[in-house]
Backbone as CSV, one residue per row, in Angstrom:
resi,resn,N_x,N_y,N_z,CA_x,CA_y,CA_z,C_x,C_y,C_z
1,UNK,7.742,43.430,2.940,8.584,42.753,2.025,7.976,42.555,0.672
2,UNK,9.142,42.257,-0.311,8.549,41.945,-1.824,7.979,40.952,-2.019
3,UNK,6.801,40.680,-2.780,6.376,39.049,-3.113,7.236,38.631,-3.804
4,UNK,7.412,37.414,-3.120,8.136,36.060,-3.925,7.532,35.021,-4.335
5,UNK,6.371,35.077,-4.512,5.752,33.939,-4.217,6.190,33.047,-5.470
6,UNK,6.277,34.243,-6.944,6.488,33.596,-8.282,7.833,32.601,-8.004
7,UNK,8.910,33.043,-7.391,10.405,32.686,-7.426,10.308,31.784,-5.971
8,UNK,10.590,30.340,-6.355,10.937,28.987,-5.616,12.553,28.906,-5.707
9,UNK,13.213,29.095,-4.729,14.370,28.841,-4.462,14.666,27.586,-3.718
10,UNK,15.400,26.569,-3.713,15.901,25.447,-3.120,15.461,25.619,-1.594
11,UNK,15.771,27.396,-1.253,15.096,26.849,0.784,13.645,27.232,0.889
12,UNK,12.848,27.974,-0.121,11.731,28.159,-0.407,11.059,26.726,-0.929
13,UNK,11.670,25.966,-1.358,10.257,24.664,-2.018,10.796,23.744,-0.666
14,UNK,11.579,23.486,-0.131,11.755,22.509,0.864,11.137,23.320,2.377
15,UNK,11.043,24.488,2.378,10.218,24.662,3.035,8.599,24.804,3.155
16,UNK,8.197,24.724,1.962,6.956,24.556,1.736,6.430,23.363,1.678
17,UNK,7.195,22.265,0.875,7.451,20.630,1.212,7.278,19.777,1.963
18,UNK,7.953,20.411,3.413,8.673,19.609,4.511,7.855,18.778,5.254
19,UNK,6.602,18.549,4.428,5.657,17.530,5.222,5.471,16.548,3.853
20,UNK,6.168,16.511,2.883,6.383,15.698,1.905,7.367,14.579,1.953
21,UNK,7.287,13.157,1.915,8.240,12.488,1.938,9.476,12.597,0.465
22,UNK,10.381,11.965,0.657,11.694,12.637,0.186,12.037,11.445,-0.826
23,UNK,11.941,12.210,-1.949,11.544,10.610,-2.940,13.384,9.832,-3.289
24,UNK,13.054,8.638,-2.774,14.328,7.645,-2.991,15.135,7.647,-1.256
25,UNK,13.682,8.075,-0.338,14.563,8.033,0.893,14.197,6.872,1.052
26,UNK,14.878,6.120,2.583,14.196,4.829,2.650,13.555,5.354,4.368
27,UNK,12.375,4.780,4.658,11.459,5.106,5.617,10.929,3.418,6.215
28,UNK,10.787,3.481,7.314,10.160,3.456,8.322,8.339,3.526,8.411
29,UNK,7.518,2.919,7.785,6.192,3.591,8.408,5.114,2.796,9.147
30,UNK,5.443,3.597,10.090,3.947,2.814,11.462,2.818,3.338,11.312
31,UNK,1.751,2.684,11.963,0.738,3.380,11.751,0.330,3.959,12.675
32,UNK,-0.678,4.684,13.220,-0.880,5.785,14.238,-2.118,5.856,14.695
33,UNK,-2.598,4.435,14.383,-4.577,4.527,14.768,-4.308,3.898,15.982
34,UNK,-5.569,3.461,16.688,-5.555,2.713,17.517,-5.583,1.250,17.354
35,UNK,-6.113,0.810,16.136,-6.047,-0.813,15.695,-4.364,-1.296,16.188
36,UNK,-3.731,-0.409,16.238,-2.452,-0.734,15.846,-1.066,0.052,16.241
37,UNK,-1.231,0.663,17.215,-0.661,1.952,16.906,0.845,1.810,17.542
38,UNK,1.831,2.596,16.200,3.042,2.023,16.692,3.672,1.173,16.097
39,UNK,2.873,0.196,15.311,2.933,-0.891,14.476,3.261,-0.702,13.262
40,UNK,4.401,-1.602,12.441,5.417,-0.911,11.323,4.781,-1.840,10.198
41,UNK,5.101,-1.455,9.207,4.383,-1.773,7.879,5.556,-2.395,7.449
42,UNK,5.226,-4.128,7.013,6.553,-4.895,6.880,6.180,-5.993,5.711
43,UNK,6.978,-7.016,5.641,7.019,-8.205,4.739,7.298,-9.307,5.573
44,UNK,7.204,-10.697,5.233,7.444,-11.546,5.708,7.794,-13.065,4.927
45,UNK,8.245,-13.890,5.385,8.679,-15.116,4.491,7.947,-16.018,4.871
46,UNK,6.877,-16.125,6.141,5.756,-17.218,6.445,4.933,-17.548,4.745
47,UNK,4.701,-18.938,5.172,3.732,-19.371,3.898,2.591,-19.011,4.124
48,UNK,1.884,-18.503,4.833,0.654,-18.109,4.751,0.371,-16.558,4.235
49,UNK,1.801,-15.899,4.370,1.926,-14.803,3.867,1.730,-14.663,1.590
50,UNK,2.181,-15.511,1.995,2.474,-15.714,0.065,0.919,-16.194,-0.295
51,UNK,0.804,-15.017,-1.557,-0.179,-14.647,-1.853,-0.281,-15.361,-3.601
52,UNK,1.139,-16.126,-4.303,1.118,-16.178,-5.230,2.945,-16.207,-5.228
53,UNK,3.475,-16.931,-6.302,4.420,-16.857,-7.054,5.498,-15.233,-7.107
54,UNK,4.678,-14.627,-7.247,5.113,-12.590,-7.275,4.425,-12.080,-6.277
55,UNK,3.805,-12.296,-5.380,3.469,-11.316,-4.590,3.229,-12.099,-2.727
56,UNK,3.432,-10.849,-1.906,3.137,-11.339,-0.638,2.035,-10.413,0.139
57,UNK,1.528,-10.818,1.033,0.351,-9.934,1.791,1.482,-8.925,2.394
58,UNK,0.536,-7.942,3.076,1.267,-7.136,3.834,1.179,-6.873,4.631
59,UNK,1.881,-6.514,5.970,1.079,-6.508,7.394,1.596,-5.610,8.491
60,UNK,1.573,-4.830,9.212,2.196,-4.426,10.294,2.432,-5.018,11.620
61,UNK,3.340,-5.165,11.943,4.128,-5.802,13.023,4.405,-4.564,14.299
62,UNK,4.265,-5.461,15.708,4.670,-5.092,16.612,6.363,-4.645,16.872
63,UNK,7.024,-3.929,17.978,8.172,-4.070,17.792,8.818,-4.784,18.359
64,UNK,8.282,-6.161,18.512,9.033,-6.820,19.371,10.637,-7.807,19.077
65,UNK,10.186,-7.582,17.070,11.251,-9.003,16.667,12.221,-8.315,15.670
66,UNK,11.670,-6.923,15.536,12.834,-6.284,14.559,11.913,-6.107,13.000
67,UNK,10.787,-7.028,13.282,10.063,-6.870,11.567,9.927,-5.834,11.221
68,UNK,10.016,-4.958,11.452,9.929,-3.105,10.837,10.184,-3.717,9.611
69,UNK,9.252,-3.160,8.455,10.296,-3.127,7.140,10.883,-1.624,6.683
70,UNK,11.719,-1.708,5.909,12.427,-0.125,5.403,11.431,-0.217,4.572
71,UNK,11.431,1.120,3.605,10.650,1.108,2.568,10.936,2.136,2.067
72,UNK,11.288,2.140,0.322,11.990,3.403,-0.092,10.629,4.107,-1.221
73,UNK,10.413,5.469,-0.815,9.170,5.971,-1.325,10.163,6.317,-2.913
74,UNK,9.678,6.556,-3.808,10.101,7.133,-5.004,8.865,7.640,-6.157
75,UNK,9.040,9.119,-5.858,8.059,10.112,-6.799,8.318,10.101,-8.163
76,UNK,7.134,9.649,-8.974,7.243,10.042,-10.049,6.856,10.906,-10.472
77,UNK,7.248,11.473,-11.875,6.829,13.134,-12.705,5.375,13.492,-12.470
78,UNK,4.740,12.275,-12.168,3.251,13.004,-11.931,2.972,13.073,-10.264
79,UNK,3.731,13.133,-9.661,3.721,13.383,-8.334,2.920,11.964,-7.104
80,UNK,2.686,10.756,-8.017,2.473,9.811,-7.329,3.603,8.743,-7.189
81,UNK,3.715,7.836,-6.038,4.571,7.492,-5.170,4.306,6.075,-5.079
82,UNK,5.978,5.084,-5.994,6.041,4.228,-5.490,6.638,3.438,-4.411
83,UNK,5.644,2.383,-3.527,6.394,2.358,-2.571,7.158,0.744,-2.588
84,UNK,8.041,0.924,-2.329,8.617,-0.654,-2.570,9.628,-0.713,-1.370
85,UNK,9.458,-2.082,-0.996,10.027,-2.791,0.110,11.527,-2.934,0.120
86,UNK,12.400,-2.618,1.278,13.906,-2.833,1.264,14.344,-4.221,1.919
87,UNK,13.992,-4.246,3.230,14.285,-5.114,4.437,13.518,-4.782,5.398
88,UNK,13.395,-6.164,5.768,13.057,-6.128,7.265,14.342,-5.235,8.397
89,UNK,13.734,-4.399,9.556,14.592,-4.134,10.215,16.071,-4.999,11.209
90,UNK,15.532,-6.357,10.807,16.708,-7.044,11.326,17.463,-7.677,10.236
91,UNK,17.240,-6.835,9.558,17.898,-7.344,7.997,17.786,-8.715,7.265
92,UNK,16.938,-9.045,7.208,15.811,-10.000,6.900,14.969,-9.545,5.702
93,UNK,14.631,-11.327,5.102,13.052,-10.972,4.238,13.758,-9.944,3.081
94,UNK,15.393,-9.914,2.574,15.665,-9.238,1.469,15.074,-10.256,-0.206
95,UNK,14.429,-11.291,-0.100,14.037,-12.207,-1.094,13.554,-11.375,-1.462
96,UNK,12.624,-10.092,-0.682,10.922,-9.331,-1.706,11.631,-7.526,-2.217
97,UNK,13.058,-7.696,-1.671,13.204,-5.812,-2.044,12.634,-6.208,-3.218
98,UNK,12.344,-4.905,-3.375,11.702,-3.840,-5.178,10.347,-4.428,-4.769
99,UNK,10.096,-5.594,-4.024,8.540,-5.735,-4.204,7.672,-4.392,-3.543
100,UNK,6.840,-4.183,-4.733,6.019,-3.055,-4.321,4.699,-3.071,-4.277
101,UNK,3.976,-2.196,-2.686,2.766,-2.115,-2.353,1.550,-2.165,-3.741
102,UNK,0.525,-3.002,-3.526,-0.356,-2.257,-4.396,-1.821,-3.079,-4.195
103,UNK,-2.968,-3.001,-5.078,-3.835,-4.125,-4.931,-4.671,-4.389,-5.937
104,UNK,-5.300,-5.697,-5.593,-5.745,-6.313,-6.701,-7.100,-6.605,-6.694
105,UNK,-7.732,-7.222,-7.816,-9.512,-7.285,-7.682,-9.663,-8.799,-7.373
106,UNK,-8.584,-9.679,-7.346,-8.908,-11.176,-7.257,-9.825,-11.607,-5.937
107,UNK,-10.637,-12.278,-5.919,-11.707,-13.110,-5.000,-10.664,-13.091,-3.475
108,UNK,-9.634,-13.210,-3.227,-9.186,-14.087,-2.383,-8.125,-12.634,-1.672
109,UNK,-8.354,-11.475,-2.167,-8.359,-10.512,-2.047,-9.084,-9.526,-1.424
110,UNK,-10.548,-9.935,-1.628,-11.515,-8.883,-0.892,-11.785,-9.337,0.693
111,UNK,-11.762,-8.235,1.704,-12.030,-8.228,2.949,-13.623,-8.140,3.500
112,UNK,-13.871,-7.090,2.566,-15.240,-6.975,2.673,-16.007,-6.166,1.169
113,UNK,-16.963,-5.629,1.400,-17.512,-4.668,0.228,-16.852,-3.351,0.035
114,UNK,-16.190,-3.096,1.211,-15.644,-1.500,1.498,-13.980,-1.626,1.305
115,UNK,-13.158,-3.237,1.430,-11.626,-3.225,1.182,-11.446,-4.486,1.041
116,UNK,-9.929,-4.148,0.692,-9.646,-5.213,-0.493,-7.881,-5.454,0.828
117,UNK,-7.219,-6.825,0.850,-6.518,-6.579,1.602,-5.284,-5.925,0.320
118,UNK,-4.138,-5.714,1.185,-3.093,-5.095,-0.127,-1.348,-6.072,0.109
119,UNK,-1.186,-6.190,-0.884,0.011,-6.799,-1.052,1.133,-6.119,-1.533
120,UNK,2.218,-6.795,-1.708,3.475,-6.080,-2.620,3.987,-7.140,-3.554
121,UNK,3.816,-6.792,-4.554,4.276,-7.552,-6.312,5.841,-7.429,-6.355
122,UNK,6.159,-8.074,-6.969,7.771,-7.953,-7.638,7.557,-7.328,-9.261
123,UNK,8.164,-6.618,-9.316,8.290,-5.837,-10.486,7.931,-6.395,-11.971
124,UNK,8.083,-7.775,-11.921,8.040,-8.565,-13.490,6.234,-8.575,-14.002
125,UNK,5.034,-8.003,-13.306,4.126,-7.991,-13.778,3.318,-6.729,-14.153
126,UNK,4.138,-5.961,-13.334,3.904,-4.174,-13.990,2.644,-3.682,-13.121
127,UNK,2.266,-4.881,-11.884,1.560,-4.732,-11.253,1.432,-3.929,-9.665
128,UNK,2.896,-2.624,-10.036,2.828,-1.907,-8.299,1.946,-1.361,-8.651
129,UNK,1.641,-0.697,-7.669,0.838,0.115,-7.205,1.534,1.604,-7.286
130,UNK,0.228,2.981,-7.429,1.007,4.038,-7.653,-0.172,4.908,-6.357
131,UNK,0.509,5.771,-5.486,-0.062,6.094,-4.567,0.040,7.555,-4.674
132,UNK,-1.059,8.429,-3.772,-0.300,8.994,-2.816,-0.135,9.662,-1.560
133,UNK,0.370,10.261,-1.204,0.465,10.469,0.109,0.487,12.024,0.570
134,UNK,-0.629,11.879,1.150,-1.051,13.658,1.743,-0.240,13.709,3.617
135,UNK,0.149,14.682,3.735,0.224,15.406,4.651,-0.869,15.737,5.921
136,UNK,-1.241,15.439,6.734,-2.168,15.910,7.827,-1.400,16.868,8.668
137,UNK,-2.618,17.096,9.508,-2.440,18.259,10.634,-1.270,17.484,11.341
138,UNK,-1.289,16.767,11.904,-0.857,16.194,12.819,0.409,15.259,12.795
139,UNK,0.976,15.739,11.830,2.894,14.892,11.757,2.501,13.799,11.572
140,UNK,1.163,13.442,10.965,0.850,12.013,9.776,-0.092,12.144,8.500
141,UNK,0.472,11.185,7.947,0.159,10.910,6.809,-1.323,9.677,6.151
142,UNK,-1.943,10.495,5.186,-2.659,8.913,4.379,-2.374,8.750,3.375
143,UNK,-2.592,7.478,2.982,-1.437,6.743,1.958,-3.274,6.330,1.088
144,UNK,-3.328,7.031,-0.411,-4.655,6.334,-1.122,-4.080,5.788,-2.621
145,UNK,-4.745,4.699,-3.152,-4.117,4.189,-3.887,-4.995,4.879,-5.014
146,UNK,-3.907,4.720,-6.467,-4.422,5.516,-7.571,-4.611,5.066,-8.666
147,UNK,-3.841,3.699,-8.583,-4.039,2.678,-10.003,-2.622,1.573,-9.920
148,UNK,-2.349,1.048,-10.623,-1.372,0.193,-11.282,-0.368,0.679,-11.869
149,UNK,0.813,0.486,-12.370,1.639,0.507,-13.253,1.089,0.593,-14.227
150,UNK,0.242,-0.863,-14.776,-0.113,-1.084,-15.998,-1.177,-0.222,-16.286
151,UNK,-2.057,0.256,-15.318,-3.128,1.609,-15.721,-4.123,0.777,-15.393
152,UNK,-3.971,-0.594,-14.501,-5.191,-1.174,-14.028,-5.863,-1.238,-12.683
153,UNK,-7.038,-1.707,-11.843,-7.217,-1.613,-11.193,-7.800,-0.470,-10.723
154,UNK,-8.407,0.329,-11.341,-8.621,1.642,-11.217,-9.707,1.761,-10.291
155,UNK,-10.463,0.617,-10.107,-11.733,0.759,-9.298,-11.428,0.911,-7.932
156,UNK,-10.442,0.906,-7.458,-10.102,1.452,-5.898,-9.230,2.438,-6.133
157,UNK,-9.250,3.153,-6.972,-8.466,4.655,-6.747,-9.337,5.329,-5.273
158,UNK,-8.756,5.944,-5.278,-8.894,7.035,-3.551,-9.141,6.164,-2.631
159,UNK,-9.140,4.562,-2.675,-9.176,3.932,-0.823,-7.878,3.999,-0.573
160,UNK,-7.813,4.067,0.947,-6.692,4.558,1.764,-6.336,3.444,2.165
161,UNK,-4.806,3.365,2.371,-3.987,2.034,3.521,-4.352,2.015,4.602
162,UNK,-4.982,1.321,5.472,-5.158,1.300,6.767,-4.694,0.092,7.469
163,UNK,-5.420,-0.110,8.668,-5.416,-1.574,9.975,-6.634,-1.364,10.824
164,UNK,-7.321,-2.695,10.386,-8.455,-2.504,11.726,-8.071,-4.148,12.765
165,UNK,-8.884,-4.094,13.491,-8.814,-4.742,14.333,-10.268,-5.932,14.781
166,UNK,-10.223,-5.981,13.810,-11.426,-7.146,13.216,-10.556,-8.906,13.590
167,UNK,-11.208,-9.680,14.136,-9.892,-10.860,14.268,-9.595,-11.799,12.755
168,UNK,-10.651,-11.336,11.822,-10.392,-11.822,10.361,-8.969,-10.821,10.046
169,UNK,-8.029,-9.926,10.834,-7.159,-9.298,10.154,-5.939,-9.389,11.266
170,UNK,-5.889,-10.591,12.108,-5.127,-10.761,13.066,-4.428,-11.922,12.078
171,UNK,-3.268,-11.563,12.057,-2.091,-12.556,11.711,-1.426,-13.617,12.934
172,UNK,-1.285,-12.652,13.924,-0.474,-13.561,14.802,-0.580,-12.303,16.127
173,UNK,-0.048,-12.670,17.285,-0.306,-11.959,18.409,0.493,-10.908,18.266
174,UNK,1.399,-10.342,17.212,1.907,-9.197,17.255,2.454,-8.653,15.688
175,UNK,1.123,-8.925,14.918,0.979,-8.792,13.501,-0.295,-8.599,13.214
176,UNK,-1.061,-7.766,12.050,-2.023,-7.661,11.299,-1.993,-7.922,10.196
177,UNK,-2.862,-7.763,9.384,-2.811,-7.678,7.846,-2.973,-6.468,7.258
178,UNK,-2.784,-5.797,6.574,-3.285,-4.617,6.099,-3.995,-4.350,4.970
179,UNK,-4.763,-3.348,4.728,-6.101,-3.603,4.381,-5.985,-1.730,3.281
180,UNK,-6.864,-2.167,2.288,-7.185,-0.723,1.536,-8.847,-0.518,2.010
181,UNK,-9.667,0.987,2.357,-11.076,0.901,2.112,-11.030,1.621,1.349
182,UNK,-12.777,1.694,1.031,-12.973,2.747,0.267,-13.656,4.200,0.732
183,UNK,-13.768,4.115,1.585,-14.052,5.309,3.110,-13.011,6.082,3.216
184,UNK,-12.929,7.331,3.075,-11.867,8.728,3.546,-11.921,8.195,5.426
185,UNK,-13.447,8.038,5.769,-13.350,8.128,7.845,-12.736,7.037,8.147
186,UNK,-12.480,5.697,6.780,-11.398,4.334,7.465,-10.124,4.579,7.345
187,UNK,-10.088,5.838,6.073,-8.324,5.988,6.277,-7.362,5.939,7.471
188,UNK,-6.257,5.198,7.114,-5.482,5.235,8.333,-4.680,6.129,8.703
189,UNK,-3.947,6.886,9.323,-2.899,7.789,9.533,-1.561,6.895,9.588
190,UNK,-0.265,7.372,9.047,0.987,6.804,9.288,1.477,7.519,9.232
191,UNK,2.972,7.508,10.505,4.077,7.848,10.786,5.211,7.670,9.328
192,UNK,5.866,8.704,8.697,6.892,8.548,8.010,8.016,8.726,8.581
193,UNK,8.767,7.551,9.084,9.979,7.538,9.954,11.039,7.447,9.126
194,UNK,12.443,8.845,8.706,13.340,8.454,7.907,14.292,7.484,8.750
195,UNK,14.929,6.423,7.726,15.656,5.700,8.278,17.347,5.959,7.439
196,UNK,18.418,5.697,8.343,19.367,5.853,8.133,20.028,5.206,7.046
């Protein structure tokens, strides 16, 4: 056959893609380690969750209560990915939509020397987060953060989203907190589940 390689046709880039999430879908994402596995990346309205005025921690949940949160990925021109919160799966916790993943350098923030935990901002401080998200062997994904909106925070570009299982990151008997390192071997793997 002729090379095509120059000429991308609509079933040519979505097939080359198809391990790319689908920017402005809304998703679903669990994570796939063992800290956790199975466990959906959500929001919550507990006060211990609130991190501040604009922002809340972030955590993955068991499936026992419906906390799944949606979460709608949206690519920008430079090919990094914001991720911002819809609902909880029981349609719940809509106070934080648009709030979006990201993280910060504040004291009350750091986990250890290697991560920082990660939250989701509401839009009025220019403070999401801009990610992105590679493809693995294995029908998952790592999620590494790349900066701010505002072009800040730059000192944790390339740590990855993860969950460990440390009891400083136990929320509740069927919740974590979630956590950025700065280690490629702490990255976490996640499931991108489209949701309807």
């Amino acid at each position: 056959g002729r090379d095509r390689s120059h000429i991308l046709g609509d079933d040519d880039e979505s097939m080359m893609a198809a391990a790319a999430p689908v920017s402005r879908q809304r998703y679903s994402i669990s994570f796939a380690g063992a800290a956790a596995a199975g466990w959906s990346l959500g929001i919550n309205a507990m006060p211990t969750d609130s991190r501040d005025s604009v922002s809340q921690y972030v955590m993955v949940h068991s499936d026992v209560r419906g906390s799944a949160g949606h979460w709608c990925l949206e690519r920008g021109t430079d090919d990094l990915y914001t991720i911002s919160f819809v609902s909880s799966a029981h349609g719940g916790d809509t106070e934080f939509a648009e709030f979006s993943l990201g993280i910060n350098d504040l004291p009350k923030d750091r986990r250890d020397d290697g991560s920082q935990y990660v939250m989701a901002h509401s839009d009025v401080c220019g403070c999401d987060g801009r990610w992105t998200i590679q493809a693995q062997d294995d029908d998952t994904h790592s999620i590494a953060f790349v900066s701010s909106a505002h072009g800040g925070d730059k000192q944790f570009q390339g740590w990855f989203l993860g969950v460990e299982s440390m009891p400083c990151d136990d929320r509740d008997e069927d919740s974590k907190y979630v956590m950025a390192h700065s280690q490629e071997d702490s990255a976490g793997r996640w499931k991108l589940l489209p949701v309807a």
